[in-house]
One Martini backbone bead per residue (centre of mass of N, CA, C, O) as a GRO file, in nm:
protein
  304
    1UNK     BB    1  -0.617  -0.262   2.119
    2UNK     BB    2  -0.821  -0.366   1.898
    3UNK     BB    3  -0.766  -0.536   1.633
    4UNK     BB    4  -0.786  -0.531   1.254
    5UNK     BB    5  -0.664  -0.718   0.968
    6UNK     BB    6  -0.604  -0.734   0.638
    7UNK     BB    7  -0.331  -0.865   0.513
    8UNK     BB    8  -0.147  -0.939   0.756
    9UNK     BB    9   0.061  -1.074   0.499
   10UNK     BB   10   0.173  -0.857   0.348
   11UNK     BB   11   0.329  -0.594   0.308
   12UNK     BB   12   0.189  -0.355   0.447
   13UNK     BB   13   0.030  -0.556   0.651
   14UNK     BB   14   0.292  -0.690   0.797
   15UNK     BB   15   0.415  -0.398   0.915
   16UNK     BB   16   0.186  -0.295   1.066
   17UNK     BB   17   0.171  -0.578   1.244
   18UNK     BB   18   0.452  -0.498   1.393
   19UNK     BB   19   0.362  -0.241   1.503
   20UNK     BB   20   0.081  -0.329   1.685
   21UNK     BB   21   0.282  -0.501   1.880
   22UNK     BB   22   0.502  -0.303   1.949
   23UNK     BB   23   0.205  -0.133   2.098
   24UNK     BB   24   0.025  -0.367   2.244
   25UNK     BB   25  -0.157  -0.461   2.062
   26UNK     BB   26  -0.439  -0.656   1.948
   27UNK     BB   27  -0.427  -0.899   1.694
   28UNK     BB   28  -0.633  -0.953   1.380
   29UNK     BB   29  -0.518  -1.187   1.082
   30UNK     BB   30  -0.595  -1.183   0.764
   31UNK     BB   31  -0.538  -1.472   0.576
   32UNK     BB   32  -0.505  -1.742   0.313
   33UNK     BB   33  -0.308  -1.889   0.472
   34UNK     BB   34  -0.253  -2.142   0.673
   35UNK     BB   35   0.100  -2.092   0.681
   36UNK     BB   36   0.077  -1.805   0.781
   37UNK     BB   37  -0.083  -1.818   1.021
   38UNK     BB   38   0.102  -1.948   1.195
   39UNK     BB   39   0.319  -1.727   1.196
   40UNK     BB   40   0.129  -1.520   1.343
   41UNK     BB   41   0.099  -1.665   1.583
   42UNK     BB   42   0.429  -1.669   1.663
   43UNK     BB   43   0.385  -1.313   1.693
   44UNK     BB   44   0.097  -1.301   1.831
   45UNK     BB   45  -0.151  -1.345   1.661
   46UNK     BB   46  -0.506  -1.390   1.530
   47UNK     BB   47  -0.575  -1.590   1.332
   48UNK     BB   48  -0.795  -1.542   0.993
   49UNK     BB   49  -0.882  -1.765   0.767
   50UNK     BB   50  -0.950  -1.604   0.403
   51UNK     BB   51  -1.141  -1.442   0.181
   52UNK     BB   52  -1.213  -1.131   0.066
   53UNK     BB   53  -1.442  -1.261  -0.112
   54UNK     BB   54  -1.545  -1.421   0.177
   55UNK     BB   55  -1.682  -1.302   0.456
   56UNK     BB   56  -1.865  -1.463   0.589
   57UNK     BB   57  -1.664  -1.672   0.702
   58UNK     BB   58  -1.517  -1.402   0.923
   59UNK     BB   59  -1.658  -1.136   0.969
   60UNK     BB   60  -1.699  -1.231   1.333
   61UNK     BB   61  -1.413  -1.096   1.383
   62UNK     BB   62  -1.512  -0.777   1.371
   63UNK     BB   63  -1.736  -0.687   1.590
   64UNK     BB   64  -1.456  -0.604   1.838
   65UNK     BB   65  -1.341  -0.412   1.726
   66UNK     BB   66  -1.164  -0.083   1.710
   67UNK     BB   67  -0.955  -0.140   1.475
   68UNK     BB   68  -0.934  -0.127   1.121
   69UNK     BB   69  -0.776  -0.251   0.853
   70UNK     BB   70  -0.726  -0.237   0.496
   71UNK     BB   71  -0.494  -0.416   0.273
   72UNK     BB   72  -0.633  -0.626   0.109
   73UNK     BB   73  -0.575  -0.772  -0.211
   74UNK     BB   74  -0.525  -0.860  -0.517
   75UNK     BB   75  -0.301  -0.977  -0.748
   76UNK     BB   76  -0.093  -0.878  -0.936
   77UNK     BB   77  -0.048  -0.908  -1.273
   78UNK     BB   78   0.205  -0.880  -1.552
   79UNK     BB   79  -0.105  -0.850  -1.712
   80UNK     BB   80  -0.357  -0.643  -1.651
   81UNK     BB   81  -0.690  -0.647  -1.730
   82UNK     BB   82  -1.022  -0.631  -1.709
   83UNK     BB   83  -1.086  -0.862  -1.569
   84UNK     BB   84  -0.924  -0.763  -1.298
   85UNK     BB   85  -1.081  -0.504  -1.278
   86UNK     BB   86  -1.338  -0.642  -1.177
   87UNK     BB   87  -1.229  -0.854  -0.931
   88UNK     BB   88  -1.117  -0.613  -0.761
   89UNK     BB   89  -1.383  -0.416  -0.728
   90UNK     BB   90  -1.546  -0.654  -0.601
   91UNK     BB   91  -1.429  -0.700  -0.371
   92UNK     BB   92  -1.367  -0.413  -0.238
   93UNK     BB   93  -1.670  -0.396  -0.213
   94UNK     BB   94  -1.741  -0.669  -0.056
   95UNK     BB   95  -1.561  -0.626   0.198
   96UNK     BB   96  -1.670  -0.284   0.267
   97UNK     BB   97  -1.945  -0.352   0.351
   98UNK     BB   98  -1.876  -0.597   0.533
   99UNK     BB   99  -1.705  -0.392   0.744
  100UNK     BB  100  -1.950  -0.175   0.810
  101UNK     BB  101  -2.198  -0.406   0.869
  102UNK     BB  102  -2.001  -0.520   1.131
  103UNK     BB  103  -1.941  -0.320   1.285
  104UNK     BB  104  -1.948  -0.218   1.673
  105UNK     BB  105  -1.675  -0.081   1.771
  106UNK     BB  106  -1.565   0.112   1.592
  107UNK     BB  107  -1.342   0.398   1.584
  108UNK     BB  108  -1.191   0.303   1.307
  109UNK     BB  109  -1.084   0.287   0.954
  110UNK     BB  110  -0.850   0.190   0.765
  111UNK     BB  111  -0.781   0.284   0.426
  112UNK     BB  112  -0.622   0.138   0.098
  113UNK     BB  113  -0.509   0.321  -0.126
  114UNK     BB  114  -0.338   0.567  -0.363
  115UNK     BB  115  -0.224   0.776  -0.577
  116UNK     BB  116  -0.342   0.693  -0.864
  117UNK     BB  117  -0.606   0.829  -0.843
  118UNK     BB  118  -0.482   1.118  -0.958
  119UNK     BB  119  -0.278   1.010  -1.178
  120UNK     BB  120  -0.122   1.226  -1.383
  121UNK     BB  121   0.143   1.487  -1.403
  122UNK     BB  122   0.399   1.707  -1.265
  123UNK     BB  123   0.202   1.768  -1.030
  124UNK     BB  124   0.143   1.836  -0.722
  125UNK     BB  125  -0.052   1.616  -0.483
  126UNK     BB  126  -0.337   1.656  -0.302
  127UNK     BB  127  -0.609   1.619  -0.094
  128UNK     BB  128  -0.751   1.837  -0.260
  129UNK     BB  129  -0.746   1.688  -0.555
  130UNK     BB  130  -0.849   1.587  -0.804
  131UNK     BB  131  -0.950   1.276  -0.918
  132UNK     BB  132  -0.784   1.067  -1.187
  133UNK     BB  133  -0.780   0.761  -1.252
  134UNK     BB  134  -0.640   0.479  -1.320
  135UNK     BB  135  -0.740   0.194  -1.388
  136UNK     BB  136  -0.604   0.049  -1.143
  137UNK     BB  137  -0.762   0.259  -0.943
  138UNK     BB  138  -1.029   0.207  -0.928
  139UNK     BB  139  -1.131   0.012  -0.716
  140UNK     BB  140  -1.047   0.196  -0.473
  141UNK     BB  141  -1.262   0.410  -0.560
  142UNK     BB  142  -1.506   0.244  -0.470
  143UNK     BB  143  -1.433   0.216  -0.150
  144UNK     BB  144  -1.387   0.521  -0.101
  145UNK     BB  145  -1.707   0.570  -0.155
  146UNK     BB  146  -1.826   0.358   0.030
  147UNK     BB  147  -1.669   0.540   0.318
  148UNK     BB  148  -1.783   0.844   0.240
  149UNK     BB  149  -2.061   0.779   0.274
  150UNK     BB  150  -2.090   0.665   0.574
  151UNK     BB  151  -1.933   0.907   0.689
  152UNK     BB  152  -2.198   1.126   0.578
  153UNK     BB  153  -2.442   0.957   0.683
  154UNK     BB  154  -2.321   0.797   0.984
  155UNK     BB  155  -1.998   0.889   1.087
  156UNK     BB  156  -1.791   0.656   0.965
  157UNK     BB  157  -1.452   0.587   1.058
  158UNK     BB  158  -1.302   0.717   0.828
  159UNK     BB  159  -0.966   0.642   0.666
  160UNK     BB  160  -0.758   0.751   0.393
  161UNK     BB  161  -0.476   0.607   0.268
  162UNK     BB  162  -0.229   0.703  -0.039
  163UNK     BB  163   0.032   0.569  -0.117
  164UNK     BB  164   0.298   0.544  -0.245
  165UNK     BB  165   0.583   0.400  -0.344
  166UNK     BB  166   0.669   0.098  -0.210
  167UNK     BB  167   0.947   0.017  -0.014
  168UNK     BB  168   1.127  -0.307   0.003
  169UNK     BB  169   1.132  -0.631   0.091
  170UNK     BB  170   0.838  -0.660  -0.025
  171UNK     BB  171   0.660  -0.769  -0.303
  172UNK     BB  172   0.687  -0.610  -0.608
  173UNK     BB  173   0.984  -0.484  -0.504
  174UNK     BB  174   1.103  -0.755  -0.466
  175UNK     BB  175   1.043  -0.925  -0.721
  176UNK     BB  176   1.152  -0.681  -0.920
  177UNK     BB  177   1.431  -0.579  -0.723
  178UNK     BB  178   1.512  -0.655  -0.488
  179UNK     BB  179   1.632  -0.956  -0.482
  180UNK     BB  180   1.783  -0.975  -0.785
  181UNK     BB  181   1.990  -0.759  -0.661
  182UNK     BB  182   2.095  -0.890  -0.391
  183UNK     BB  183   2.205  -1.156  -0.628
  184UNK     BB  184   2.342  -0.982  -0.866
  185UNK     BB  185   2.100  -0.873  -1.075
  186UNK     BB  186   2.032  -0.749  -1.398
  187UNK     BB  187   1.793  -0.483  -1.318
  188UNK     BB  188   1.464  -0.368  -1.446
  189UNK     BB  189   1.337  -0.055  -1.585
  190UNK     BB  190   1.072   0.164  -1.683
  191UNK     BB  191   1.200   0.283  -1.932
  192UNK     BB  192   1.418   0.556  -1.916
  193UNK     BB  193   1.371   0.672  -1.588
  194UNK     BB  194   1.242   0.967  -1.585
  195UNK     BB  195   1.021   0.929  -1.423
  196UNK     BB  196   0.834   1.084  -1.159
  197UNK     BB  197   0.803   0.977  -0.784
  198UNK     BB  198   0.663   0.872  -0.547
  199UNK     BB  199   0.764   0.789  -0.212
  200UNK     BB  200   0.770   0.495   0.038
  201UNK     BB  201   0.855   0.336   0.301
  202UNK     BB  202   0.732   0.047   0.464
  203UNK     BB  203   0.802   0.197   0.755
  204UNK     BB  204   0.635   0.468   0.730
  205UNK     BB  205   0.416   0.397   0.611
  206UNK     BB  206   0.323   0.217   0.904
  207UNK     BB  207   0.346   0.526   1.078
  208UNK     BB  208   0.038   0.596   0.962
  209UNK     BB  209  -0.123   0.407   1.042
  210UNK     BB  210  -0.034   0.417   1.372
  211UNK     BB  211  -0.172   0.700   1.364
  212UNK     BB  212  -0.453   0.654   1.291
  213UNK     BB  213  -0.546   0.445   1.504
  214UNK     BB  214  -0.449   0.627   1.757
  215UNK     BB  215  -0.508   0.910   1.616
  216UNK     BB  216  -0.783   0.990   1.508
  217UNK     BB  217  -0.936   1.099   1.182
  218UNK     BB  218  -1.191   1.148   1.066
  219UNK     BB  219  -1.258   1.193   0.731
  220UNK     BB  220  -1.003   1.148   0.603
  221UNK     BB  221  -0.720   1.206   0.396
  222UNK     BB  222  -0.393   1.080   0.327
  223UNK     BB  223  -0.071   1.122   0.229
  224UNK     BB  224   0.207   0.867   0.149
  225UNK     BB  225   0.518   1.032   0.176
  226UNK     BB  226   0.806   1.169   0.104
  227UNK     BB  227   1.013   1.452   0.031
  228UNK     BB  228   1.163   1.296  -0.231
  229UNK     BB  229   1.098   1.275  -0.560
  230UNK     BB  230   1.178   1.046  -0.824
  231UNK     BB  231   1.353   0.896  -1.046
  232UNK     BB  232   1.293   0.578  -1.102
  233UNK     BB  233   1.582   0.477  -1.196
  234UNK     BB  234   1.738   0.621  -0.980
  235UNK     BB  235   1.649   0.440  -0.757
  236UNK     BB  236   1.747   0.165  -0.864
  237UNK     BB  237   2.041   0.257  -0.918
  238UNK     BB  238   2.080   0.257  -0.609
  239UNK     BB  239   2.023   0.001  -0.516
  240UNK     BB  240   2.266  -0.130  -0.706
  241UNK     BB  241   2.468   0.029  -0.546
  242UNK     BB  242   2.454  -0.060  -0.270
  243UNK     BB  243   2.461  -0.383  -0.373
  244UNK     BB  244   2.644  -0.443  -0.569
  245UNK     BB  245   2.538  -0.411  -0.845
  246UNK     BB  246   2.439  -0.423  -1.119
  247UNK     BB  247   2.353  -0.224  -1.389
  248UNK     BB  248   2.028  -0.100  -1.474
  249UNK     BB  249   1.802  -0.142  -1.717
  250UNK     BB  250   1.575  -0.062  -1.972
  251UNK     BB  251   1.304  -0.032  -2.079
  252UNK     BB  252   1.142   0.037  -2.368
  253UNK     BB  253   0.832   0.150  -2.374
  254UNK     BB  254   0.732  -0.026  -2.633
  255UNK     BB  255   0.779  -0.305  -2.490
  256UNK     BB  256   0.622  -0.252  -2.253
  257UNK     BB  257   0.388  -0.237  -2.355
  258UNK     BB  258   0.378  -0.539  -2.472
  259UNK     BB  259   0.419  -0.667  -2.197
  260UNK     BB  260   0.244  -0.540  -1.981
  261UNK     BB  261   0.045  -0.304  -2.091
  262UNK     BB  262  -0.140  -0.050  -2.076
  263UNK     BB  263  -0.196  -0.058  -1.767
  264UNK     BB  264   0.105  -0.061  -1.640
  265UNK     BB  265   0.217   0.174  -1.831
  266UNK     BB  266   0.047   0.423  -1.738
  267UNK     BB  267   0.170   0.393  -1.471
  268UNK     BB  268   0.518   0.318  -1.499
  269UNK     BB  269   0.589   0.570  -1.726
  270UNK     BB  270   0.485   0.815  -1.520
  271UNK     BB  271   0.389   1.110  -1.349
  272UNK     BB  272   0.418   1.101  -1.000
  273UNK     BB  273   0.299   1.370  -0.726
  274UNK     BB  274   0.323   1.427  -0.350
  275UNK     BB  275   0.198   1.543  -0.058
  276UNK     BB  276   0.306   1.527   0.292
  277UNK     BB  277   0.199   1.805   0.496
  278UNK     BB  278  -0.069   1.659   0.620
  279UNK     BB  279   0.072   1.404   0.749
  280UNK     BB  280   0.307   1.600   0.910
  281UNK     BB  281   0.075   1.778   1.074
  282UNK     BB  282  -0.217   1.596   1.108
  283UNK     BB  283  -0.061   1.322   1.216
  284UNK     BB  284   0.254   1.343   1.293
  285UNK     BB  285   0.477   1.207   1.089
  286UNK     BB  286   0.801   1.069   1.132
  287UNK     BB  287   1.032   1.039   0.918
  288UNK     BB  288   1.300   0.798   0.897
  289UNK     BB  289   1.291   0.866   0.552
  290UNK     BB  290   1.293   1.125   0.383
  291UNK     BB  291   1.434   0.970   0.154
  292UNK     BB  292   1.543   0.730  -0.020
  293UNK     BB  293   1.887   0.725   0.062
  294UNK     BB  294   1.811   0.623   0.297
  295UNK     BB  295   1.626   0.393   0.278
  296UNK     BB  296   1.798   0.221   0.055
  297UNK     BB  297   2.032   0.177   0.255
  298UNK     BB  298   1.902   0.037   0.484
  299UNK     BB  299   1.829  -0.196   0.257
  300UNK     BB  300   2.063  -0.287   0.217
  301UNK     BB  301   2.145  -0.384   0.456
  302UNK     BB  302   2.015  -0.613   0.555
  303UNK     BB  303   2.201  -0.800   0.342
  304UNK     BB  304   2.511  -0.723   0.390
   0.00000   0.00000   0.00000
């Protein structure tokens, strides 16, 4: 099948795209960095250099597509303020917009939400759950919308996938967790770590992508996470224990809120918790990793 990627080489992006690969499809992988394209290419992808917010440049690459994937956002600042949430809402809907109009061949659009859209809370939230998005979820929350417009009145195969907090080798969760934790450093984490979150592996994330692709749902939204919600303190305290690393210590939730800001903090220092029951019951995803502690061994295992 050929594909189309978006964010071809960022975390999640980058796990889909190896995965896509290994199933023998074509891949076309939109990247910003001329230095990343090399590297996709020999890996066998079809570089398209361009940035998300300038579809333009690229957006021709899209055309004979069967199946699109969109991964890119803009990169999080470690304070993200009102002004980022207008520039990626922008980007969101800019590239959405243009890559439903520019769609020709398209059998499925699976689009990069994420649990966030639900709010805060210690009730599990299903697929069926109505979302009050914290602050950083708005933009894709419009993202969603202008897809399931698509879907509702033109038909147009569009699939929602929302992952839970994503671990693994790269992204946010190696610069401020594994990376560090890896080197021998002791990790912080927000507030006093008893807030309780879904997971999931950047490995089970990528093959729900991958049966997205391969068995299309069209106008479904699926949540994407492991079996077994966490308190964030206990998840990262496992990863210094596989890693014999120091033990992580947290930030006192009012500190966290004046380095972080707002924005970060009602995110990271709250409940979410969603469930998985759809995901593999009709999406058919069996999960490599049911718990963190399956999955935080193996990522441990990488390093030792």
């Amino acid at each position: 099948m050929k594909c189309f990627i978006t964010g071809a080489t960022g975390f999640i992006g980058s796990a889909v795209t190896k995965r896509l690969l290994e199933n023998n499809h074509q891949v076309t992988g939109l990247t910003h960095s001329p230095d990343k394209a090399e590297t996709l290419q020999k890996k066998g992808v079809t570089p398209v250099v361009g940035d998300m917010r300038q579809p333009e440049t690229w957006i021709s690459a899209v055309e004979d597509a069967e199946s699109i994937i969109h991964t890119a956002t803009l990169p999080v600042p470690s304070r993200p303020n009102k002004k980022y949430l207008r520039k990626l809402k922008q980007a969101q809907e800019t590239v959405v917009s243009s890559l439903i109009e520019s769609a020709r061949s398209c059998r499925v659009f699976v689009y990069t939400s994420g649990m966030t859209v639900y709010g805060t809370g210690k009730d599990t939230k299903t697929e069926a759950s109505e979302i009050d998005p914290v602050e950083l979820a708005k933009p894709y929350v419009a993202g969603e919308r202008l897809l399931m417009d698509a879907w509702e009145k033109n038909e147009f195969p569009v699939m929602i996938l929302r992952p839970a907090g994503v671990y693994g080798a790269g992204g946010i969760f190696a610069k401020y967790w594994t990376t560090p934790i890896s080197k021998g450093k002791r990790a912080p984490y927000p507030g006093s770590g008893v807030q309780v979150k879904s997971f999931v592996s950047v490995e089970d994330c990528a093959e729900a992508y991958i049966r997205s692709v391969e068995n299309p749902v069209p106008g479904e939204i699926f949540n994407v996470a492991d079996d077994a919600p966490v308190a964030f303190g206990a998840l990262i305290r496992y990863l210094a224990h596989e890693m014999d690393a120091p033990k992580p210590f947290g930030i006192p939730a009012p500190v966290f809120r004046l380095v972080g800001g707002k924005i970060l903090a009602n995110m990271l220092l709250t409940d979410m918790i969603i469930s998985n029951q759809k995901m593999k019951e009709k999406l058919g995803v069996e999960l490599r990793y049911p718990t963190y502690r399956e999955g935080i061994a193996a990522l441990a295992e990488k390093y030792n």
